[in-house]
N, C-alpha and C positions, 0 to 999 in steps of 0.2 A: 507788703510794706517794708522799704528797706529800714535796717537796723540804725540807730541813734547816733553811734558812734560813726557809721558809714557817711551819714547826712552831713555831720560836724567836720569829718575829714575834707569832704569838699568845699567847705567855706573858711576852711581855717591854713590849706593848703597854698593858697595865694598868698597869706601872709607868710607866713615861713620861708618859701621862696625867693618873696621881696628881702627876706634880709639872709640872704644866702645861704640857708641849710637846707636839710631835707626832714620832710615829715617820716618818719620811720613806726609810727602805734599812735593810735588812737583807741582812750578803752574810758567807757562812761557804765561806773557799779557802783552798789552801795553796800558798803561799809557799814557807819553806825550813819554817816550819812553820805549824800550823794558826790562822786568822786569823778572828777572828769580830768585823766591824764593825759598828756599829752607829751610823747618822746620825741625830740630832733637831733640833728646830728649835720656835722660838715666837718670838712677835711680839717686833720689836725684836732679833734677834738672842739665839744661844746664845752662852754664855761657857762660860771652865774650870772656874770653881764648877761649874757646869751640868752639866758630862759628869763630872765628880769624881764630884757626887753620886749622877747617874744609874748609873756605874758601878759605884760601890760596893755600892748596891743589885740590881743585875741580877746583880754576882758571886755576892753570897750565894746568889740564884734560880736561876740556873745552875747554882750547885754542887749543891743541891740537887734540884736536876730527873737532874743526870747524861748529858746530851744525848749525849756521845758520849765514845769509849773513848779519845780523844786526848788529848793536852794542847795548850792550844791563848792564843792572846794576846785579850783583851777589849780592842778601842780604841770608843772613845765621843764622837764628833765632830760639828762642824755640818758638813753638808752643801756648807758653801762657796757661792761665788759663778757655779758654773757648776754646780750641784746636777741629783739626776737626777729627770727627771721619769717615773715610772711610773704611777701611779693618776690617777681621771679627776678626781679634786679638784685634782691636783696643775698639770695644762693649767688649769682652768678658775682656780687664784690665781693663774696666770703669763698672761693673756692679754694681746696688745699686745705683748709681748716676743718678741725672735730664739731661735730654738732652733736646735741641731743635733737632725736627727732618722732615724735609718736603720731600710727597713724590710725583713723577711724575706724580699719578694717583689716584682723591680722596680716602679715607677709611674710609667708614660708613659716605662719606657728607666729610670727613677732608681732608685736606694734610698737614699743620702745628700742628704739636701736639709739647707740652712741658710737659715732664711723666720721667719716672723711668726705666731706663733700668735694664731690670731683667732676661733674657736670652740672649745668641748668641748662636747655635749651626745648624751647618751643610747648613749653609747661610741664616738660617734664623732667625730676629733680634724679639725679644718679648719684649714688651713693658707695662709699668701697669697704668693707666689715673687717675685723683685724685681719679673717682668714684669706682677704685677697677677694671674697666676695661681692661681683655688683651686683644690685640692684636697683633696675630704675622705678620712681615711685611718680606720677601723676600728682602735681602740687594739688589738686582740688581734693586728695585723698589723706593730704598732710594735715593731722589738727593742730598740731606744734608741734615750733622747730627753733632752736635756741642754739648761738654759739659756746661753746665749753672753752672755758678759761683757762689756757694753758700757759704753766707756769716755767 
């Protein structure tokens, strides 16, 4: 059975689109209670018009679909400046840039590295360590991967 948040992604993906950003995270947990976030993002930056609109939209969709028997909070956000990177589109707009990245199954002794993302192709993510070190890691082995805020 796919997962909640997977299911929501594909129905709430059309709308974001229609108003020109990109869906970027979808994460439905509970808190003290049920939390359904939802991150977008388009050139130049999201504003509050932005997630106002989007959410008002996606509430109606929501209600309408009936996704789950809870009651639950809709937040509607950009993604911010240390945003997470999942999908292989997502490495390949960020390259040249520092990431944190940890993965399910050590590499070379590691699982948390903080490097230089310097490839994505064909699912797999290439990474460069201060010491000049690659390593290429297979995205399905990446549990997260966040960009680092550099000042």
């Amino acid at each position: 059975m796919k997962k909640i948040d997977e299911i929501i992604e594909k129905v709430i993906e059309p709308v974001i689109r229609r108003n020109e950003m990109e869906l970027v995270d979808v994460q439905y947990h509970k808190l003290n209670k049920w939390l359904l976030q939802v991150f977008v993002d388009k050139e130049g930056g999201v504003g509050l018009n932005d997630c106002q609109k989007v959410s008002a939209e996606l509430r109606e969709l929501l209600e309408e679909m009936d996704f789950t028997p809870h009651d639950y909070f809709l937040e509607v956000s950009s993604p911010g400046l240390d945003r997470v990177l999942k999908k292989e589109k997502d490495f390949k707009k960020f390259l040249m840039r520092k990431v944190k990245l940890t993965t399910y199954k050590p590499i070379n002794n590691q699982r948390h590295f903080e490097v230089k993302l310097i490839g994505c192709e064909k699912g797999i993510v290439e990474i460069e360590k201060e010491q000049g070190e690659c390593i290429k890691i297979p995205l399905e082995e990446i549990s997260g991967a966040r960009l680092v805020l550099e000042i």
